[in-house]
C-alpha positions in Angstrom: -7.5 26.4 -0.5 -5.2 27.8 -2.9 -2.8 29.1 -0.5 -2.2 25.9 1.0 -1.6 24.5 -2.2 1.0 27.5 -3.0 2.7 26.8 0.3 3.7 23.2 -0.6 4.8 24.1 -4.2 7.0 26.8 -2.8 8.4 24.5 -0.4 8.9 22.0 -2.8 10.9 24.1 -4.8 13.1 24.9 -1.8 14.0 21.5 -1.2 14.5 20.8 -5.0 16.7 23.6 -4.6 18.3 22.6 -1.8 19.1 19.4 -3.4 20.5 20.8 -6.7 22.7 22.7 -4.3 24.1 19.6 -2.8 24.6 18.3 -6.2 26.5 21.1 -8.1 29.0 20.9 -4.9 29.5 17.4 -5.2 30.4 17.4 -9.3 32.0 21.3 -9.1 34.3 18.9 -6.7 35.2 16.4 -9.1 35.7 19.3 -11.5 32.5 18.7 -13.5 30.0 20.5 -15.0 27.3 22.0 -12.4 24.2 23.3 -14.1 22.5 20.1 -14.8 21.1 19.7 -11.4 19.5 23.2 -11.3 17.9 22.5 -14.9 16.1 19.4 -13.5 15.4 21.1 -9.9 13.3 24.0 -12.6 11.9 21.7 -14.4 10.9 19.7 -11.6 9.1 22.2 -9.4 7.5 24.0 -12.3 6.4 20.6 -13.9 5.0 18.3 -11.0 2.6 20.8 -9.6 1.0 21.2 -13.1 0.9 17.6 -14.3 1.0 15.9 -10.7 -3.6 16.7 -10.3 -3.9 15.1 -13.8 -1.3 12.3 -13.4 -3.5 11.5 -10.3 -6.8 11.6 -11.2 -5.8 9.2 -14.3 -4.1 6.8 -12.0 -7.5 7.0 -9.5 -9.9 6.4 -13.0 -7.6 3.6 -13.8 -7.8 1.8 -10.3 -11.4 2.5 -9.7 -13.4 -0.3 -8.9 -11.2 -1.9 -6.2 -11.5 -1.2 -2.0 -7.9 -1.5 -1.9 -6.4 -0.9 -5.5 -6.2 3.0 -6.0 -5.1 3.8 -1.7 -2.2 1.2 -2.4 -1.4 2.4 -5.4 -1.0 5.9 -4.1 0.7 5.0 -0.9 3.6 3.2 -3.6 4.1 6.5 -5.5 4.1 9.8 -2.8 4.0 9.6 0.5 0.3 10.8 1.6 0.7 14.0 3.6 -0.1 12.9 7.7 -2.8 15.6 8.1 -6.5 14.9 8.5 -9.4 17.1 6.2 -10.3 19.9 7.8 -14.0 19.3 9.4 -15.6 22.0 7.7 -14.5 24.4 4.8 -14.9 28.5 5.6 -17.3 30.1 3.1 -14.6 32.7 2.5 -12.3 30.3 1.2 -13.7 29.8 -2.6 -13.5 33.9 -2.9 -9.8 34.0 -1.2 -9.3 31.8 -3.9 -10.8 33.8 -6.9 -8.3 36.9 -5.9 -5.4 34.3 -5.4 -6.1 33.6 -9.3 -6.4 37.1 -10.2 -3.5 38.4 -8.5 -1.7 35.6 -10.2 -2.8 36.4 -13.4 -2.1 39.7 -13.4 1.8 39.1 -11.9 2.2 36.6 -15.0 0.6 38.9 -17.6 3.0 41.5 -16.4 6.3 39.6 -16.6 5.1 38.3 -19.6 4.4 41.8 -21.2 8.5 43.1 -19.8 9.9 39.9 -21.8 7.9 40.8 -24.7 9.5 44.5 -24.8 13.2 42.8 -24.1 12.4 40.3 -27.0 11.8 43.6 -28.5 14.5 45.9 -27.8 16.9 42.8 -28.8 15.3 42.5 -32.5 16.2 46.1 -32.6 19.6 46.0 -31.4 20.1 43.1 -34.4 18.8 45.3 -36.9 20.4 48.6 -35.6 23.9 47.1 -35.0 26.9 47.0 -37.3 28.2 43.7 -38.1 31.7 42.8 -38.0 34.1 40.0 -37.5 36.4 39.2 -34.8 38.5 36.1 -34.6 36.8 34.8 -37.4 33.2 35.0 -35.4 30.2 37.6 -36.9 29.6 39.8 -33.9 27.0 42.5 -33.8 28.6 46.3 -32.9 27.0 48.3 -30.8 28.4 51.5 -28.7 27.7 50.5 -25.5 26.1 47.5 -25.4 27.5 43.4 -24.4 30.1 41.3 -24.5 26.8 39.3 -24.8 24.8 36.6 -26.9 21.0 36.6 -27.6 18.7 34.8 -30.0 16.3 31.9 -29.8 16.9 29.9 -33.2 19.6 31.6 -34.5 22.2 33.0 -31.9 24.3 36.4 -32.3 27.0 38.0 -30.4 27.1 41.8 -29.2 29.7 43.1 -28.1 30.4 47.2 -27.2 32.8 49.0 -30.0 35.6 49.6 -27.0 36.3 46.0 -27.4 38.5 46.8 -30.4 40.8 49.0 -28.2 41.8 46.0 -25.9 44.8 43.6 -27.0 44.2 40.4 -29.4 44.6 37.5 -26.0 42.3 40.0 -24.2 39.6 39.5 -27.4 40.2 36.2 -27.9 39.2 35.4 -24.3 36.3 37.9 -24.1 35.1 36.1 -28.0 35.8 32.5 -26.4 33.1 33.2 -23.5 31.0 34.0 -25.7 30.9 30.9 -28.0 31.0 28.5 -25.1 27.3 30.4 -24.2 26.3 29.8 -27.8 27.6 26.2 -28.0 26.0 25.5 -24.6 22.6 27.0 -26.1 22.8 29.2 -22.9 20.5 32.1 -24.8 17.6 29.7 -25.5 18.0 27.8 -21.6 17.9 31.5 -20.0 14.4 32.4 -22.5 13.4 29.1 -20.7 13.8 30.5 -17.2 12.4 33.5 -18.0 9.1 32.5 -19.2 9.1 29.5 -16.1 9.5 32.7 -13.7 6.2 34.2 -15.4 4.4 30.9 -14.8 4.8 30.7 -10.9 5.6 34.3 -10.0 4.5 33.9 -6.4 6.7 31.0 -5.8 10.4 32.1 -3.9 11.6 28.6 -4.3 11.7 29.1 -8.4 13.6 32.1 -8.3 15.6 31.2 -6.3 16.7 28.4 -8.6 16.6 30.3 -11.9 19.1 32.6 -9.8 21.7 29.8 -9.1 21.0 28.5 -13.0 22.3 31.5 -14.2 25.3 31.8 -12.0 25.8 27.7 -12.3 26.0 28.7 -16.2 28.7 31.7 -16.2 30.6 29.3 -13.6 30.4 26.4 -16.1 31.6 28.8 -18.6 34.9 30.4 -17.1 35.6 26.1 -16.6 35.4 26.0 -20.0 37.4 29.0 -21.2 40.3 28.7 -18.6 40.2 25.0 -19.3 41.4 25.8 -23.2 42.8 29.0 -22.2 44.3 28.9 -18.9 45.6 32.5 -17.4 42.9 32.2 -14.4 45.1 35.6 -13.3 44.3 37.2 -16.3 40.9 36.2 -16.6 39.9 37.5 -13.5 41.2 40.9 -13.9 39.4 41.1 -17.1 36.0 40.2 -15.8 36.5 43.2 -13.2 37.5 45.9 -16.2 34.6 44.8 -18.4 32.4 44.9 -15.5 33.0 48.1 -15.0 32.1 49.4 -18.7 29.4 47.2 -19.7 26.1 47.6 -20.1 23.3 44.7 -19.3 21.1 43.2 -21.4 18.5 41.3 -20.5 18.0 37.8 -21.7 21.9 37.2 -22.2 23.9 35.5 -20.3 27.0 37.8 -19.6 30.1 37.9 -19.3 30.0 40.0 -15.8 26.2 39.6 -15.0 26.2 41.1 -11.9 28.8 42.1 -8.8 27.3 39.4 -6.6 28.0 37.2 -9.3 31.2 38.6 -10.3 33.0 37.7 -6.7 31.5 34.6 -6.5 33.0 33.9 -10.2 36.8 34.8 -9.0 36.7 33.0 -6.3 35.3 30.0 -7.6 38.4 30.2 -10.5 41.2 30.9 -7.9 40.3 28.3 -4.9 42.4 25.6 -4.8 41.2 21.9 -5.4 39.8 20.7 -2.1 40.9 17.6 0.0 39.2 14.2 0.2 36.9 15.1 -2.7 35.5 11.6 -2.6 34.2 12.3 0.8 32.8 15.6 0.2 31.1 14.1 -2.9 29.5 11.5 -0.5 28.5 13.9 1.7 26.6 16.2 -0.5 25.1 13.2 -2.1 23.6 12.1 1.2 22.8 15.7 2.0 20.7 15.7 -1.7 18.7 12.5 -1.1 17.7 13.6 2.1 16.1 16.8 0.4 14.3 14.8 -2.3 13.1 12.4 0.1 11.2 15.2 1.9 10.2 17.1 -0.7 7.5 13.6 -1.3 5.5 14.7 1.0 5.0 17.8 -0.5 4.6 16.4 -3.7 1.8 14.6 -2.6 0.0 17.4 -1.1 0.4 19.1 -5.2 -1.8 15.9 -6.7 -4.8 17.7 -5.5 -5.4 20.5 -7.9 -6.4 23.8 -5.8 -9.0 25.0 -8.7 -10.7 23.4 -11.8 -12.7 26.5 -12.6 -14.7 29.8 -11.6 -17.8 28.0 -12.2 -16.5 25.1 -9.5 -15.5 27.7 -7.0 -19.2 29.4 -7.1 -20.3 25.6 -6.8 -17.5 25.4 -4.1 -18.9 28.1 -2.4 -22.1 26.8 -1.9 -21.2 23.9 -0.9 -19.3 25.5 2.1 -22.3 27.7 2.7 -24.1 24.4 3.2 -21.4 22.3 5.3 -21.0 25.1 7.6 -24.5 25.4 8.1 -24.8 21.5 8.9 -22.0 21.9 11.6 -23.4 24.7 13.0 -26.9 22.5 13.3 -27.4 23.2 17.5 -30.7 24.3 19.0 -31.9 28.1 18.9 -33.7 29.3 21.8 -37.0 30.7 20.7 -37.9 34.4 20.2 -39.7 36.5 23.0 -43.5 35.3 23.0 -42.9 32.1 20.5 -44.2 28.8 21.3 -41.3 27.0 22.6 -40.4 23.9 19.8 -41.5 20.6 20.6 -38.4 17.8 21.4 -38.6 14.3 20.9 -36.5 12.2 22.5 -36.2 8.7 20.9 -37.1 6.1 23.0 -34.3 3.0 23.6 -36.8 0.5 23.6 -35.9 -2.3 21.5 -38.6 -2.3 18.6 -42.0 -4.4 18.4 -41.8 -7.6 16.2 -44.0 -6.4 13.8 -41.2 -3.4 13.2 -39.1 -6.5 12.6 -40.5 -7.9 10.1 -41.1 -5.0 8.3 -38.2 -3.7 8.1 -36.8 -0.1 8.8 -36.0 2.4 5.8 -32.2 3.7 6.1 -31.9 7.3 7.6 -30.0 9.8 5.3 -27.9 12.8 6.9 -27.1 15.8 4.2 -23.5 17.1 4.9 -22.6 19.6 2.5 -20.9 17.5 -0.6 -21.4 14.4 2.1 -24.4 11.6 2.2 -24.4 9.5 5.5 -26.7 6.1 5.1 -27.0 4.4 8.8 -28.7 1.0 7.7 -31.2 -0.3 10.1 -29.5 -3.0 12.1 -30.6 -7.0 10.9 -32.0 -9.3 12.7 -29.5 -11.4 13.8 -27.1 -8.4 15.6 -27.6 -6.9 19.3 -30.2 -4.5 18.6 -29.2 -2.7 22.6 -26.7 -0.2 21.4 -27.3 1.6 18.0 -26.1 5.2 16.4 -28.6 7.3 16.5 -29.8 8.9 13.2 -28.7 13.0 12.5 -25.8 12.1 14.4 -22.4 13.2 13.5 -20.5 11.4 11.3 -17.2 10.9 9.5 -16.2 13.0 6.6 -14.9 12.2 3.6 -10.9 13.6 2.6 -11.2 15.8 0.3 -7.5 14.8 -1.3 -8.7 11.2 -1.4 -12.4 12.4 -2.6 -11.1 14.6 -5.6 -8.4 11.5 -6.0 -11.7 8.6 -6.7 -9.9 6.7 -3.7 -12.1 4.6 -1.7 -11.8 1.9 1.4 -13.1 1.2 4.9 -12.4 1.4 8.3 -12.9 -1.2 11.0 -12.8 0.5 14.5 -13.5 -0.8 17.8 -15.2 1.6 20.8 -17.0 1.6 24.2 -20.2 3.1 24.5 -21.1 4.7 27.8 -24.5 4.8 29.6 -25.1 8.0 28.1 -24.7 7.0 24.8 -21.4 9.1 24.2 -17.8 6.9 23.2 -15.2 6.6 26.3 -12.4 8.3 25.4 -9.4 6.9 25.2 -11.2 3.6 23.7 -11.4 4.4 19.7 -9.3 1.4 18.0 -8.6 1.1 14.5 -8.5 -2.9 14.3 -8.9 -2.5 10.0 -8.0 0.1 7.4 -7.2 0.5 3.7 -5.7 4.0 4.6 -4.7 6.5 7.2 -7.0 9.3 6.3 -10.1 7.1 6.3 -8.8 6.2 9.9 -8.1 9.6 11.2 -11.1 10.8 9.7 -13.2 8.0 11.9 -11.2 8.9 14.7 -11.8 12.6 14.4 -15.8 12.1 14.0 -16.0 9.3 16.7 -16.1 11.5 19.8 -19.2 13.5 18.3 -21.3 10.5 17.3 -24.1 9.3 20.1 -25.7 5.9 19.9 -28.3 4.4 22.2 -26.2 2.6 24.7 -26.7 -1.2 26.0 -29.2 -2.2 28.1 -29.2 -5.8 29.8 -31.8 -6.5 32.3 -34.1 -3.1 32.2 -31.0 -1.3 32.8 -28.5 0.5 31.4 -25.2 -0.7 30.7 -21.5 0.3 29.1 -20.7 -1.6 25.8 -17.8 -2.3 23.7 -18.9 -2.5 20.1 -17.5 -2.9 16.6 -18.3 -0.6 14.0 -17.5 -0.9 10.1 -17.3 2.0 8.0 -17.3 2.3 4.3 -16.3 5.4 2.2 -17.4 4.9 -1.6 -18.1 7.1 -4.5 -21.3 7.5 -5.8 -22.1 5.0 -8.6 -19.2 2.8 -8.2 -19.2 -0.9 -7.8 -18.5 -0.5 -3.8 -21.3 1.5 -3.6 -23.3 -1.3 -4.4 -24.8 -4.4 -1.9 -22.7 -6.7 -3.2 -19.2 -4.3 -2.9 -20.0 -3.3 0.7 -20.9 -7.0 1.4 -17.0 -7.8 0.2 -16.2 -4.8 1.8 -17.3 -6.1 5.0 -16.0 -9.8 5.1 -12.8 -8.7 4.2 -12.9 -6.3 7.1 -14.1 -8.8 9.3 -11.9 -11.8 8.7 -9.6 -12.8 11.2 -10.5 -9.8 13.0 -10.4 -10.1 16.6 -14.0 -10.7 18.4 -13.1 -10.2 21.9 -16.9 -9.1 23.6 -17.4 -6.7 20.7 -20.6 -6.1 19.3 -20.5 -5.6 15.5 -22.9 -3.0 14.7 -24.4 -2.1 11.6 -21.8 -0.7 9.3 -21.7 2.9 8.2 -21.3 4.0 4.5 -20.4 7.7 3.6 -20.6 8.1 0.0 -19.1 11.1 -2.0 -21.6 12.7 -3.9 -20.2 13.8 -7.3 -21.6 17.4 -8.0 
């Protein structure tokens, strides 16, 4: 579900942003430059959620082939979110989905349309404006509008025509803010933000980091002007008059860009230089690598993509139709006056010889996007306990079906005299990857099997049972794969009194 998907990439922000936090505190306390950590903490959680589906279905093509290649390979890159699939999808889901889009569409399309008109207005304040020159720098004139910069190639400053009344140190000041902006290509960096904002409008964890870009830029900034300048005193007191006359622009980073960030400003150019930096840097270092390392598990969740198309979420909702369908497979009680159905209980017989030697065809079980192929048990293995066909069975991950991951499971159980598992006995003795496992463990206690009989009666059992997940058409899909498969599961595995039964394969049907 898209939702789901949203939820990790917002929280994935959040700790990106928590980290870049952590950062700019540790280098603003070595008196450094701050803003880099916010640029990559943007980049970071608008990039990976749109690259991360692609980077991870190219990495599951390359791999393919192997039982144990592409869940290795993936366990080395993210950490694989510890949640099992969800047994069965809701047919609401797909449509939930189709008005997520839309309403996404429509939030984009209508930031995108406001930056259009401020990209706009701006090209009209450059051609409307007079142009003068102060300190040896072209400025634009307006009545009213700036001290500000703009421009995407080519960079202007605007600055209001009451700028000419204050005195020459209090320009020069005012017209050194401004070129630190331009020489730090702060204009093009805030179009940047703008247009990642209209990308993910939904997600609070990006504005909240374009927020602390723009005040990590004007803080960078005043560093820059008071370290050529000096006169923090003076400095101050001159953000406070001009933020009292000017008017915003939008687009520009400016010299008083808001009262929130005004104080914040002052405060940060009158505190004095804190003690045992070195610690404090430490300590915010520690603080930020603890964020990034738990932001990988939400980065894994985001290599799933959450939609390919319209046309696969119709097919998506059919599928769901059909899943929930198959789950919800239990007996209706006839109508008023209908024949009641007829039942057939299989027999636990063990089969003639003649069935033997004939062989028994495999029985198929439809799940949704899911194929389940019990082979008939060989010759050579305890025929007493056996799964009994239509049973349920264990379904495929989604992340790791979408992903082209494959493996097996090796798990050990006892079988009542009813033919149900004992809970409390499911063992997982083999497996190439925690979803397959909690995926066999989840499905176990809803499987039946004919249970043991010794002696014309019946008896509990503890068993083997192997389980193969494969897609459809690859090389494990084949006898020879899920022979490998199977001695590699097998070897040095412990026998105990297990029975090995006949192994399971659940293949992923590619629609």
């Amino acid at each position: 579900m898209i939702a789901t998907w949203m939820f990790a990439a917002t929280v994935f922000a959040a700790l990106l942003g928590v980290a870049a936090l952590a950062a700019e505190r540790a280098s603003r306390t070595l008196g450094r430059q701050a803003r880099g950590p916010w640029i990559a903490a943007l980049a970071a959680a608008v990039g990976w959620p749109a690259i991360a589906p692609a980077l991870s279905s190219a990495l599951a093509k390359l791999t393919r082939g192997t039982a144990h290649g592409p869940a290795t390979l993936a366990q080395s890159l993210v950490t694989t979110v510890n949640s099992p699939a969800p047994a069965a999808s809701r047919g609401w889901v797909p449509y939930a989905d189709v008005a997520l889009i839309a309403l996404w569409a429509l939030m984009s399309a209508v930031l995108l349309l406001r930056l259009a008109r401020a990209m706009r207005a701006l090209s009209r304040v450059e051609r409307s404006a007079d142009r003068d020159v102060i300190d040896g720098v072209p400025v634009l004139v307006t009545p009213s509008l700036g001290p500000a910069v703009f421009g995407t190639r080519r960079t202007h400053v605007v600055v209001p025509r009451w700028l000419f009344e204050l005195d020459a140190p209090l320009r020069t000041l005012v017209m050194s803010h401004e070129q630190e902006h331009c020489r730090a290509r702060d204009p093009q960096l805030t179009l940047i933000v703008a247009v990642a904002l209209a990308l993910v409008p939904w997600n609070a964890g990006v504005w909240w980091i374009a927020r602390r870009l723009r005040l990590a830029m004007e803080l960078d900034c005043d560093a820059r002007v008071l370290q050529h300048a000096g006169h923090a005193e003076r400095y101050s007191r001159l953000l406070l008059f001009i933020a009292q006359r000017q008017s915003l622009v939008r687009l520009a980073p400016m010299l008083a860009e808001s009262n929130s960030h005004l104080s914040w400003r002052i405060a940060a150019m009158n505190s004095p230089r804190p003690r045992r930096p070195h610690l404090r840097t430490v300590a915010f270092a520690i603080v930020a690598a603890g964020a990034l390392a738990y932001s990988a598990k939400f980065a894994s969740a985001l290599t799933t993509a959450p939609v390919v198309s319209l046309p696969g979420l119709r097919d998506g909702a059919r599928a769901t139709t059909q899943a929930v369908t198959s789950a919800a497979n239990q007996p209706i009680a006839p109508a008023a006056g209908a024949p009641a159905p007829r039942v057939e209980v299989p027999r636990r017989e063990s089969p003639s010889p003649d069935a033997q030697r004939a062989g028994s065809p495999h029985a198929e079980v439809s799940m949704g996007a899911m194929e389940l192929k019990i082979p008939a048990a060989p010759q050579d293995s305890d025929r007493s306990v056996r799964a009994v066909p239509g049973s349920a069975a264990p379904r495929y991950p989604d992340i790791l079906n979408k992903a082209g991951v494959e493996g097996a499971v090796l798990v050990s159980f006892v079988v009542d005299r009813t033919g149900d598992v004992v809970p409390g006995s499911i063992k997982i003795l083999r497996s190439t990857h925690k979803l397959f496992a909690e995926a066999v463990t989840t499905a176990l206690p809803q499987m039946h099997f004919l249970p043991a009989i010794l002696h014309n009666e019946v008896v509990r059992q503890a068993v083997r049972l192997p389980i193969t997940f494969s897609m459809m058409g690859s090389p494990l899909a084949t006898a020879e794969g899920q022979r490998a498969v199977l001695e590699k599961l097998l070897a040095d595995a412990p026998l105990d009194n297990f029975v090995t039964l006949s192994p399971v394969v659940v293949t992923a049907v590619v629609p």
